[in-house]
N, C-alpha and C positions, 0 to 999 in steps of 0.2 A: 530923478535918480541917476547918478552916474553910471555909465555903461563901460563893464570893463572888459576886453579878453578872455571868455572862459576859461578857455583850456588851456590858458598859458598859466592864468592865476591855480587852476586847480593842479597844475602840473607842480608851481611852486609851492603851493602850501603838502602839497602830495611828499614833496621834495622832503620837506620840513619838518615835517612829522616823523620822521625816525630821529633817535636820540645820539647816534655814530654821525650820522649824514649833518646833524646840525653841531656836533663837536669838530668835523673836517671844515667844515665852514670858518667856526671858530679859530682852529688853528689858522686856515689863510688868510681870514683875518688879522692874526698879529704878525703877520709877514707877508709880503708883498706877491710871493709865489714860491712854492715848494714842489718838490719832487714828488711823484706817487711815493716814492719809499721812505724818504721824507715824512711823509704825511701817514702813511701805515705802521710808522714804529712804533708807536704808543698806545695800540691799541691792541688786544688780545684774541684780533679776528685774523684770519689767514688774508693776503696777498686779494687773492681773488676775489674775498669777500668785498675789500676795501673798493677794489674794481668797480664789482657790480653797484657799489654806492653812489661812487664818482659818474657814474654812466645815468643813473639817475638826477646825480645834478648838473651832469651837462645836457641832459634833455631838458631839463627844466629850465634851462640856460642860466641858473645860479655859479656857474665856475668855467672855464676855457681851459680847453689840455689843448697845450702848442708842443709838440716831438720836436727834439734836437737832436740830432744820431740817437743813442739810445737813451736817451733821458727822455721822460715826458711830466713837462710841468704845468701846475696846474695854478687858477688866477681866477681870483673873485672879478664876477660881472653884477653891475650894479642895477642893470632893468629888471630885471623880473623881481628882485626886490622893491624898489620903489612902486612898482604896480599891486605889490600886497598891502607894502605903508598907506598909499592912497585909499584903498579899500578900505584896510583896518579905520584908517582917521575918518573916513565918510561914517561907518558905523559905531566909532566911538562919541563922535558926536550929536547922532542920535541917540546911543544911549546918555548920554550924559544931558541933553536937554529933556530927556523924559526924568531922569534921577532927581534932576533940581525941579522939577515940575513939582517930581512927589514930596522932597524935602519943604519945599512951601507949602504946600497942601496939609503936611503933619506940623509944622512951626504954625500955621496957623487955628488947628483946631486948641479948644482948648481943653482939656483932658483933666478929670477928675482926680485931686487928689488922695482919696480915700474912696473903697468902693460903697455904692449907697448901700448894702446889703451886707452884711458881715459875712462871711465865707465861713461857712460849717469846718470844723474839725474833727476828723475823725476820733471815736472813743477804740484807740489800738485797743486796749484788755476786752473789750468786748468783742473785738472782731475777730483775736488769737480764740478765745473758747469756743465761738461758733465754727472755726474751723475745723478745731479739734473737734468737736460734739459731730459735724460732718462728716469727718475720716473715721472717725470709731462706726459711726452706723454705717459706711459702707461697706467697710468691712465683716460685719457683721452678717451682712445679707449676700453677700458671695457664697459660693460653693466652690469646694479646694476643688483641684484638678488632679487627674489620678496620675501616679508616675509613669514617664513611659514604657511602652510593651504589656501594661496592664490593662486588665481590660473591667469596666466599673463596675460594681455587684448590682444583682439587679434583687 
């Protein structure tokens, strides 16, 4: 089994898991690096929300913020990515030698096509009357309930 970085990988996929946090990604993905404010215009969360995002994925080390006087911009970092791609491709390729396992397994049974036994079909009109024949008697055997504040004759 490969052995990877726990707590980097669980920091990224942590990262990754909000739907704002992997949309900020996104955007610095189609440009090289943006501004926080930049990067917070388009979306409908305040300033400091955006903040606490970015602080999650530069712990995660998915993004670099380098300040220039007062600008601070922000830049996709490519390792802790790659450390989840490897992970993912080690377990998709166990799943996928197990899938094709199974896909031979059912290509080679060979499966009947009709079943040996004819499969019963329900008679509906007989099952509508016993219903009804069971809701008429149970109601029948009830006792009404007295209205409230009243009290039952004895």
């Amino acid at each position: 089994m490969v052995k990877y970085q726990g707590e980097a990988l669980d920091r990224t996929f942590a990262a990754l898991s909000d739907p704002t946090r992997r949309a900020l990604l996104a955007r610095l993905g189609e440009q090289d690096s943006l501004s926080v404010s930049e990067l917070a215009a388009p979306f409908p969360v305040s300033l400091p929300a955006i903040m606490k995002h970015l602080d999650v994925l530069t712990d995660a080390g998915l993004i670099v913020r380098e300040k220039t006087g007062r600008t601070v911009v922000c830049r996709l970092t490519a390792q802790p990515m790659q450390q989840a791609v490897g992970w993912l491709n080690h377990y998709a390729q166990f799943w996928s030698d197990n899938l094709d396992r199974l896909a031979a397994f059912v290509e080679e049974e060979t499966w009947p096509t009709q079943p040996s036994t004819p499969i019963p079909q329900p008679n509906h009109q007989a099952l509508n009357v016993q219903a009804l024949r069971s809701r008429a008697g149970s109601a029948r055997g009830r006792k009404k309930s007295t209205p409230p504040g009243r009290k039952p004759r004895s």
